[in-house]
PyMOL Python script that loads the backbone (N, CA, C, O; Angstrom):
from pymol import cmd

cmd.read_pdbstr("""\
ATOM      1  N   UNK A   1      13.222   1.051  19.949  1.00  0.00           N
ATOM      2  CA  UNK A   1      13.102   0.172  18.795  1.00  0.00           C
ATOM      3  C   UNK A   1      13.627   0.930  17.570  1.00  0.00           C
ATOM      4  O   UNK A   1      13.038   1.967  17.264  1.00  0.00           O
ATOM      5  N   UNK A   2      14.621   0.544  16.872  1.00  0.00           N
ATOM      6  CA  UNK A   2      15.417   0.882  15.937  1.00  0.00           C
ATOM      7  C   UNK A   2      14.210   0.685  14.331  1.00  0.00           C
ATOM      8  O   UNK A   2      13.066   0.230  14.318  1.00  0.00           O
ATOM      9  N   UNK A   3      14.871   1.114  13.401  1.00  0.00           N
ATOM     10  CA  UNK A   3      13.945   1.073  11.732  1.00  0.00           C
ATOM     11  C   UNK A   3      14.223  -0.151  11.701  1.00  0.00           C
ATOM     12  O   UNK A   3      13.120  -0.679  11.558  1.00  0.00           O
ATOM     13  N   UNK A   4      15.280  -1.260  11.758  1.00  0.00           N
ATOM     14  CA  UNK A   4      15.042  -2.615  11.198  1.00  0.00           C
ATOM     15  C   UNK A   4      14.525  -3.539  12.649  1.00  0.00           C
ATOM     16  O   UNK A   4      13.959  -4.632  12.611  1.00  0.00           O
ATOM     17  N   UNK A   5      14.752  -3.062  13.416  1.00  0.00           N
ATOM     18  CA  UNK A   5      13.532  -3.892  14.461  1.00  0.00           C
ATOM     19  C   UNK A   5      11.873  -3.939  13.725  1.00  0.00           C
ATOM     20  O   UNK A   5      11.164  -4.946  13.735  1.00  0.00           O
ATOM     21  N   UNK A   6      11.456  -2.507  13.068  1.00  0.00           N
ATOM     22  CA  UNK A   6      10.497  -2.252  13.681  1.00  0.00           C
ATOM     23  C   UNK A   6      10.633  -2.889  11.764  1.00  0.00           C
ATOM     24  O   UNK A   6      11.276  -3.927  11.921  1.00  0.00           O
ATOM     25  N   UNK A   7      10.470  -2.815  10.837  1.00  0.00           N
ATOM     26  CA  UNK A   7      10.546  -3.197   9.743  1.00  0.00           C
ATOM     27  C   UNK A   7      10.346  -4.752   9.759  1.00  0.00           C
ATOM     28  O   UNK A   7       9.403  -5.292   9.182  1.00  0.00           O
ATOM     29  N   UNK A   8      11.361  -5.469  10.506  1.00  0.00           N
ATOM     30  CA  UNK A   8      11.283  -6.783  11.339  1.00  0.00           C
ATOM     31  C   UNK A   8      10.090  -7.426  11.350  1.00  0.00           C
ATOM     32  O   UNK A   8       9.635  -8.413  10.772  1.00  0.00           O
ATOM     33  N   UNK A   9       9.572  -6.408  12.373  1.00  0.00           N
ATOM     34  CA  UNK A   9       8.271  -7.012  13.011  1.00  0.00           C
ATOM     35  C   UNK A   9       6.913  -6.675  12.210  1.00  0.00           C
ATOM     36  O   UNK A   9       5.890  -7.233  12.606  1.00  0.00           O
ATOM     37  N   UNK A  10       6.840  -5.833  11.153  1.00  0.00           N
ATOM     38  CA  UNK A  10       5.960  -5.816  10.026  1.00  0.00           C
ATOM     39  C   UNK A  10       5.801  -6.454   9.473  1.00  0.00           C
ATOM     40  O   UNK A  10       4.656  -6.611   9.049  1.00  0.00           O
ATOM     41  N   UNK A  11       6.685  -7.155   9.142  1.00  0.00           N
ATOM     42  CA  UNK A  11       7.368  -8.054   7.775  1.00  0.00           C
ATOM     43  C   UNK A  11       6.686  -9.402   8.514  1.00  0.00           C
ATOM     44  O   UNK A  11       5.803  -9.944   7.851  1.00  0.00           O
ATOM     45  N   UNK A  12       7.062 -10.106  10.056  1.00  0.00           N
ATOM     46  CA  UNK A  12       6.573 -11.071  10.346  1.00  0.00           C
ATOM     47  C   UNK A  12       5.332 -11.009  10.671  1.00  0.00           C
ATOM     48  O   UNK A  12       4.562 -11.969  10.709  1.00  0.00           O
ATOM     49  N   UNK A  13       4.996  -9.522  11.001  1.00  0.00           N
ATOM     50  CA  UNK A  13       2.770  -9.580  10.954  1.00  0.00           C
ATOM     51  C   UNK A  13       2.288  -9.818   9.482  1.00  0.00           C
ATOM     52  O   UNK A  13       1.336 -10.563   9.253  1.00  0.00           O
ATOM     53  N   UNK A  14       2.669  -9.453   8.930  1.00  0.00           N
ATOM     54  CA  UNK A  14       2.558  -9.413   7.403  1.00  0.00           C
ATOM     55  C   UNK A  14       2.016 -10.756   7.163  1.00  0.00           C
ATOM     56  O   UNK A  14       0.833 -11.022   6.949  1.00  0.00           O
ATOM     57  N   UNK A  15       3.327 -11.845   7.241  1.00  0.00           N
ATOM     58  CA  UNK A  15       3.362 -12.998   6.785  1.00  0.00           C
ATOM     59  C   UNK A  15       2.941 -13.743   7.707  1.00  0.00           C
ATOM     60  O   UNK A  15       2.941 -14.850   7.170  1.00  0.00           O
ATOM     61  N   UNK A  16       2.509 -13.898   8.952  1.00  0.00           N
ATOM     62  CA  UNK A  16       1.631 -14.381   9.587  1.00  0.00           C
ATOM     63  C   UNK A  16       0.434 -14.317   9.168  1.00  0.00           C
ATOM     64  O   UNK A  16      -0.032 -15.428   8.920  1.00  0.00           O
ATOM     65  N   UNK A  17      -0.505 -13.142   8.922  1.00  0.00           N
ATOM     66  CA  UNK A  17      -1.069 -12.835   8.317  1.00  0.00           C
ATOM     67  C   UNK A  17      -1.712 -13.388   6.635  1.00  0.00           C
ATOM     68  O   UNK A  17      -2.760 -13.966   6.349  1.00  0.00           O
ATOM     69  N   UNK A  18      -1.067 -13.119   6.146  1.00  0.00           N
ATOM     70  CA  UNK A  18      -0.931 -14.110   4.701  1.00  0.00           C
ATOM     71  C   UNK A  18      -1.200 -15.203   4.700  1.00  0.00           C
ATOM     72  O   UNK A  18      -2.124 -15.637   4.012  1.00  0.00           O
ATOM     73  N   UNK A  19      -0.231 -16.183   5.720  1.00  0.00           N
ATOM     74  CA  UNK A  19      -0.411 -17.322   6.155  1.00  0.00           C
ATOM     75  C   UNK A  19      -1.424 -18.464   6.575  1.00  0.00           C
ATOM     76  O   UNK A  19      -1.385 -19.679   6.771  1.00  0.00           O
ATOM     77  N   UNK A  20      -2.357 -17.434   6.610  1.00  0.00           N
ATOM     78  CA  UNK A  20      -3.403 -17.951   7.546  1.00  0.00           C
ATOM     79  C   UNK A  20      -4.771 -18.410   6.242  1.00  0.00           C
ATOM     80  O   UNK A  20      -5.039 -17.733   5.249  1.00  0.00           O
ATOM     81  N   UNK A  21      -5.323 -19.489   6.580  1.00  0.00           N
ATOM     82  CA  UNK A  21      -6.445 -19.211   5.709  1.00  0.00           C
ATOM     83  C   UNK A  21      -7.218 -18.255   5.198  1.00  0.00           C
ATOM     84  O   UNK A  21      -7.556 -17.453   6.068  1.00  0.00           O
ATOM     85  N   UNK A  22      -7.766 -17.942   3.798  1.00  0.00           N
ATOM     86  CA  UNK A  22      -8.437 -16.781   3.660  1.00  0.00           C
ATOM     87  C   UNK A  22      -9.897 -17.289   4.450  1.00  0.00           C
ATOM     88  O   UNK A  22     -10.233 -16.406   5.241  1.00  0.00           O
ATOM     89  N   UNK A  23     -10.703 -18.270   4.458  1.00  0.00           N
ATOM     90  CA  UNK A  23     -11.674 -18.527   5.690  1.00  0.00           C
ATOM     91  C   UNK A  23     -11.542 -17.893   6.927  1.00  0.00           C
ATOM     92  O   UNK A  23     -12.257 -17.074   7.503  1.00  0.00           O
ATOM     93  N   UNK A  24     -10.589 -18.380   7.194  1.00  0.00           N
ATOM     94  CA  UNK A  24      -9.549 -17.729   8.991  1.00  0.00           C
ATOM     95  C   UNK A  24      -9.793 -16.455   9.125  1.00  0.00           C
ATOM     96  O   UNK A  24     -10.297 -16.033  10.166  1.00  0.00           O
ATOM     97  N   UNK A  25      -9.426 -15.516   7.938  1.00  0.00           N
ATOM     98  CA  UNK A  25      -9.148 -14.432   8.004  1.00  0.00           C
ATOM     99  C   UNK A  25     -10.677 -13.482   7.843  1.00  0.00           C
ATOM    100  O   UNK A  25     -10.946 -12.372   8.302  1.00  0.00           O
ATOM    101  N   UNK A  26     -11.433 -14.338   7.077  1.00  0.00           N
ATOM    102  CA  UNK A  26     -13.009 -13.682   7.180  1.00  0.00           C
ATOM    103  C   UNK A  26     -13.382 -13.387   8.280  1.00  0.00           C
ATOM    104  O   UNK A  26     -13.605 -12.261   8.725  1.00  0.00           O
ATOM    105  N   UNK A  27     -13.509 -14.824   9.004  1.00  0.00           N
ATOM    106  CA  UNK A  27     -13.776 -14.875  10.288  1.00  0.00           C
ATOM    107  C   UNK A  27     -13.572 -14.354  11.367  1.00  0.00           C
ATOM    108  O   UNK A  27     -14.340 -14.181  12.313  1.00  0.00           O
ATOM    109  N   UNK A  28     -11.987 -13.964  11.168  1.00  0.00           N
ATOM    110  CA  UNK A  28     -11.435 -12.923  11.424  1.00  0.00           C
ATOM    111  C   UNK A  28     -11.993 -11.568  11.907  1.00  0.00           C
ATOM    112  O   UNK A  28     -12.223 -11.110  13.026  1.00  0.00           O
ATOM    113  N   UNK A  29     -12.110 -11.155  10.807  1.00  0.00           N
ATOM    114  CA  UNK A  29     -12.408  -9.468  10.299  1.00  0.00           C
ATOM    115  C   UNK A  29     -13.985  -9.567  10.864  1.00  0.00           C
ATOM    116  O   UNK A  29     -14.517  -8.749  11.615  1.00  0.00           O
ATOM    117  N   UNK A  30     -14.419 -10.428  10.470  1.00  0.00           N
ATOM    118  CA  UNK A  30     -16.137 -10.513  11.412  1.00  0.00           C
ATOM    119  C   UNK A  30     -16.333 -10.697  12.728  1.00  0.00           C
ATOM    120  O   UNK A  30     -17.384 -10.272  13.208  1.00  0.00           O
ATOM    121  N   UNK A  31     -15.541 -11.244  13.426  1.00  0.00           N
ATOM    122  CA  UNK A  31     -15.400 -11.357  14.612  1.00  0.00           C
ATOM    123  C   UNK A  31     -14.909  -9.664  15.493  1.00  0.00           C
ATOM    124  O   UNK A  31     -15.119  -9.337  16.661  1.00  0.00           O
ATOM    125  N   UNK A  32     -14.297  -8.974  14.505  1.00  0.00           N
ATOM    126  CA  UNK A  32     -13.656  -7.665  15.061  1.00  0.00           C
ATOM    127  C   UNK A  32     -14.655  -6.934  14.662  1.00  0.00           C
ATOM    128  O   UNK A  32     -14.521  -5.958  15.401  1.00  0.00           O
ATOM    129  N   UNK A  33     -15.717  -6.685  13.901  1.00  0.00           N
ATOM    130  CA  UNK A  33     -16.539  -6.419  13.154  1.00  0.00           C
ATOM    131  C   UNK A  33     -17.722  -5.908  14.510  1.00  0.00           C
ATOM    132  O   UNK A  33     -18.002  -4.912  15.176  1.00  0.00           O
ATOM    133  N   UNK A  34     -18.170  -7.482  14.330  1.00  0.00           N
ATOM    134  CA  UNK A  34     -19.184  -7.623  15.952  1.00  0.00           C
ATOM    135  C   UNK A  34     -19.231  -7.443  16.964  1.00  0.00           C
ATOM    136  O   UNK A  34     -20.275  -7.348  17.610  1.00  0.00           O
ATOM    137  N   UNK A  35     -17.916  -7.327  17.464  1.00  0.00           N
ATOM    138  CA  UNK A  35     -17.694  -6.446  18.628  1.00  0.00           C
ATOM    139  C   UNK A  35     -17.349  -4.981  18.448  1.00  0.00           C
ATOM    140  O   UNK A  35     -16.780  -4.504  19.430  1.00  0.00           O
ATOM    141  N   UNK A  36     -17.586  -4.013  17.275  1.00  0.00           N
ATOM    142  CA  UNK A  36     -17.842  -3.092  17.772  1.00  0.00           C
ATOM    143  C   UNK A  36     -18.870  -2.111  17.804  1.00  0.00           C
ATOM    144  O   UNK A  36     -19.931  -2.040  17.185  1.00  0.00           O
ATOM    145  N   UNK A  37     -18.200  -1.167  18.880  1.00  0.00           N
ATOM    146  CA  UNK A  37     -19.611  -0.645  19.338  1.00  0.00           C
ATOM    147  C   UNK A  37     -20.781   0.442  17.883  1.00  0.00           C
ATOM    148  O   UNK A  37     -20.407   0.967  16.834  1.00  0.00           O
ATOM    149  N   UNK A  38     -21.822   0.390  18.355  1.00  0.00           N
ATOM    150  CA  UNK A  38     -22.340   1.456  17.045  1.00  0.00           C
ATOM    151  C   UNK A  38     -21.351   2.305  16.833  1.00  0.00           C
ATOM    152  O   UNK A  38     -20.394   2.412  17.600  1.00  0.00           O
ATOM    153  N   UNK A  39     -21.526   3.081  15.608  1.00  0.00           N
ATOM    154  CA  UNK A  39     -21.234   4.122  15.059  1.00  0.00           C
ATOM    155  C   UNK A  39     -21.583   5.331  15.959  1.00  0.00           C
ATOM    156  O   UNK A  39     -20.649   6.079  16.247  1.00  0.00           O
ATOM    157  N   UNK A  40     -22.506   5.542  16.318  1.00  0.00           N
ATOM    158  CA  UNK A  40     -23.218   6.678  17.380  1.00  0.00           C
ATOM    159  C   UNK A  40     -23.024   6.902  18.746  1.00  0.00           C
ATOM    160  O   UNK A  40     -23.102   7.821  19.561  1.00  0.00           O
ATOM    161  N   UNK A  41     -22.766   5.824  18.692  1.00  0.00           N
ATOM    162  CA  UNK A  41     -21.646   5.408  20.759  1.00  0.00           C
ATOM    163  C   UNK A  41     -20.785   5.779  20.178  1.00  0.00           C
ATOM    164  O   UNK A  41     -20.666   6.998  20.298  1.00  0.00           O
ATOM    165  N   UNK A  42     -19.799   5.169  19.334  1.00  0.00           N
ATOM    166  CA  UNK A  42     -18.223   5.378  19.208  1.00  0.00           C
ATOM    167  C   UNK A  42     -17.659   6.671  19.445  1.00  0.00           C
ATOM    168  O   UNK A  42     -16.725   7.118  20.110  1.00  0.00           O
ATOM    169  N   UNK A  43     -18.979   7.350  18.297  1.00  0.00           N
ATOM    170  CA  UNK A  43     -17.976   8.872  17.893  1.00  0.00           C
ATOM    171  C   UNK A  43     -18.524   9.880  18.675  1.00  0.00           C
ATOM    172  O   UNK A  43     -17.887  10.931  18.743  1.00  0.00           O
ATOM    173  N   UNK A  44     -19.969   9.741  19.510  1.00  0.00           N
ATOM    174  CA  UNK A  44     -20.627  10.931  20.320  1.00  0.00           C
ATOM    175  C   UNK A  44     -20.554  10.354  21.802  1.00  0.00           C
ATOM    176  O   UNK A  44     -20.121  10.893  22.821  1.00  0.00           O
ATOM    177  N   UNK A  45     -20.893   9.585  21.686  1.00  0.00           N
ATOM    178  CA  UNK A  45     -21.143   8.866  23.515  1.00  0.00           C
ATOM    179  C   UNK A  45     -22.285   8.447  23.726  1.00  0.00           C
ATOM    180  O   UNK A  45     -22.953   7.993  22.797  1.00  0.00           O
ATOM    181  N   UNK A  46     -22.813   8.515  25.138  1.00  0.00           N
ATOM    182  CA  UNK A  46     -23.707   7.647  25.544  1.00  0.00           C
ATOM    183  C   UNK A  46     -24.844   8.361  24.921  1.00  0.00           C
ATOM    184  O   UNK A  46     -25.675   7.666  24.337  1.00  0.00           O
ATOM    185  N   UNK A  47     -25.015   9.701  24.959  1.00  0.00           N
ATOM    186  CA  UNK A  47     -26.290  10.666  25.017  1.00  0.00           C
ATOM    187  C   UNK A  47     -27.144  10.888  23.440  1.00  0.00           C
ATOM    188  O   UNK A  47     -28.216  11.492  23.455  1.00  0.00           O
ATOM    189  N   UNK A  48     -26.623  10.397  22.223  1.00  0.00           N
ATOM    190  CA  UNK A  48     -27.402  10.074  21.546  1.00  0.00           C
ATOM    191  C   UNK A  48     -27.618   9.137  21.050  1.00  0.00           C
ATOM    192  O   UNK A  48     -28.157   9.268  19.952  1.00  0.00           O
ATOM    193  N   UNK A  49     -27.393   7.941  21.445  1.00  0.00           N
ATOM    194  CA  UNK A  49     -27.166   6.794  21.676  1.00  0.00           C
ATOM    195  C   UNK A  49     -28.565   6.475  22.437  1.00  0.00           C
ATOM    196  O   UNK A  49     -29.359   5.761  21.824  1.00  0.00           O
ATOM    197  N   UNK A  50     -28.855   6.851  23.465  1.00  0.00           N
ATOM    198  CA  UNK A  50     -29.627   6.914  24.229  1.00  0.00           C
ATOM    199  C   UNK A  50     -31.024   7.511  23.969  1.00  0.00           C
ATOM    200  O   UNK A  50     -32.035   6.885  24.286  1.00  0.00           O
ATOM    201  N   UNK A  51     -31.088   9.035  23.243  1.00  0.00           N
ATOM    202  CA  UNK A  51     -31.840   9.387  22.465  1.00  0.00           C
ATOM    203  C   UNK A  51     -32.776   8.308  21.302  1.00  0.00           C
ATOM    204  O   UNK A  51     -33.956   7.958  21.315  1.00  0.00           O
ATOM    205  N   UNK A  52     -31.604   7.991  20.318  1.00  0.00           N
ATOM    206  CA  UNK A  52     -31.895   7.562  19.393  1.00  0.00           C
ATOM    207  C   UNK A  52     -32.828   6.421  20.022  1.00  0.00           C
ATOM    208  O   UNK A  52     -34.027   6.509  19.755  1.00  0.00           O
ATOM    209  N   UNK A  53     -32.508   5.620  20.631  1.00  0.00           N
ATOM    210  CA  UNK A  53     -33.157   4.492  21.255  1.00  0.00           C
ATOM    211  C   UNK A  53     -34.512   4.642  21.447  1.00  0.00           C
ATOM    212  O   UNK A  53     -35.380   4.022  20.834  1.00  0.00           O
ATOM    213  N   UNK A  54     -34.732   5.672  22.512  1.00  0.00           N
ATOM    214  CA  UNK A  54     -35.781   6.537  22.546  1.00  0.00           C
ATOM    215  C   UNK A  54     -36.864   6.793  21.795  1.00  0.00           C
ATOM    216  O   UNK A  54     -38.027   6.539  22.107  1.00  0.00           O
ATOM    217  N   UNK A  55     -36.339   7.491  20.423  1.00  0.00           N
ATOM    218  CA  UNK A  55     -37.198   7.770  19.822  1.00  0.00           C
ATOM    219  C   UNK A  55     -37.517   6.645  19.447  1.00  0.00           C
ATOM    220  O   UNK A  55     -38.694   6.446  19.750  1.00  0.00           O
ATOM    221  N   UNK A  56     -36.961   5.596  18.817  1.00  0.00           N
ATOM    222  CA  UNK A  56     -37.142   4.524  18.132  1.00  0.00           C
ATOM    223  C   UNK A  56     -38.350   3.822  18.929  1.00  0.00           C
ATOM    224  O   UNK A  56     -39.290   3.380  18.269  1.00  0.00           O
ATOM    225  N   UNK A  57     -38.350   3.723  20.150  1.00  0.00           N
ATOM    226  CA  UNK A  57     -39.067   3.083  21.344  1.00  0.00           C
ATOM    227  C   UNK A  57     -40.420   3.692  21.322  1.00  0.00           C
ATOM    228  O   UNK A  57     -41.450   3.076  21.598  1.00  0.00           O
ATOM    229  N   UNK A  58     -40.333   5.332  20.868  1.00  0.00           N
ATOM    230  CA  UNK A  58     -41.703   5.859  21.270  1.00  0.00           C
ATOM    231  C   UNK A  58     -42.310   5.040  19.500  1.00  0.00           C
ATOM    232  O   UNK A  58     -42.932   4.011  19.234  1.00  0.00           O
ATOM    233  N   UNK A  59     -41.917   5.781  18.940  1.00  0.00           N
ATOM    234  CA  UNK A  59     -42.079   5.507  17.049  1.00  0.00           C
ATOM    235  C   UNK A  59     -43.022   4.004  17.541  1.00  0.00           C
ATOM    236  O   UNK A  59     -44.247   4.041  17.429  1.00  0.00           O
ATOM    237  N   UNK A  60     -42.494   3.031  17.951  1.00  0.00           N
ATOM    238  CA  UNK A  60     -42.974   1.708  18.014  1.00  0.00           C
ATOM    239  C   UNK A  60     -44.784   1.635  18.752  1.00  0.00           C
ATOM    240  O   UNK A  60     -45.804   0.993  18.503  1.00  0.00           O
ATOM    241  N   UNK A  61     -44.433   2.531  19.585  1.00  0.00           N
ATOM    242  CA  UNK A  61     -45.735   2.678  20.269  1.00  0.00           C
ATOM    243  C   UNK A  61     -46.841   2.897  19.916  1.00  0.00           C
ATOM    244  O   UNK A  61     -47.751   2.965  20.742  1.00  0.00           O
TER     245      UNK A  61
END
""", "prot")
cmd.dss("prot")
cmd.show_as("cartoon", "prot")
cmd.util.cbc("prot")
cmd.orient("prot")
């Protein structure tokens, strides 16, 4: 893929983009939002993730 291919295809995400309702686009960004995973899964993994839970679980008790 060459600089004006790829310039190209910016330019038409761009304005697709734009295009779209600003509603659309909330909805959007919230929808990508909610599916992801915690902060504490993402960047460590399962194991304090798992912890944290934990404690939270005993705390309740």
């Amino acid at each position: 893929m060459n600089s004006n291919e790829y310039v190209k295809f910016i330019t038409q995400t761009f304005v697709k983009y734009i295009e779209q309702p600003k509603d659309e686009r909330k909805k959007h960004r919230q929808v990508k939002k909610d599916d992801k995973a915690p902060a504490l899964y993402r960047w460590f993994g399962v194991l304090p993730y798992i912890f944290y839970y934990g404690f939270r679980r005993r705390e309740k008790k």
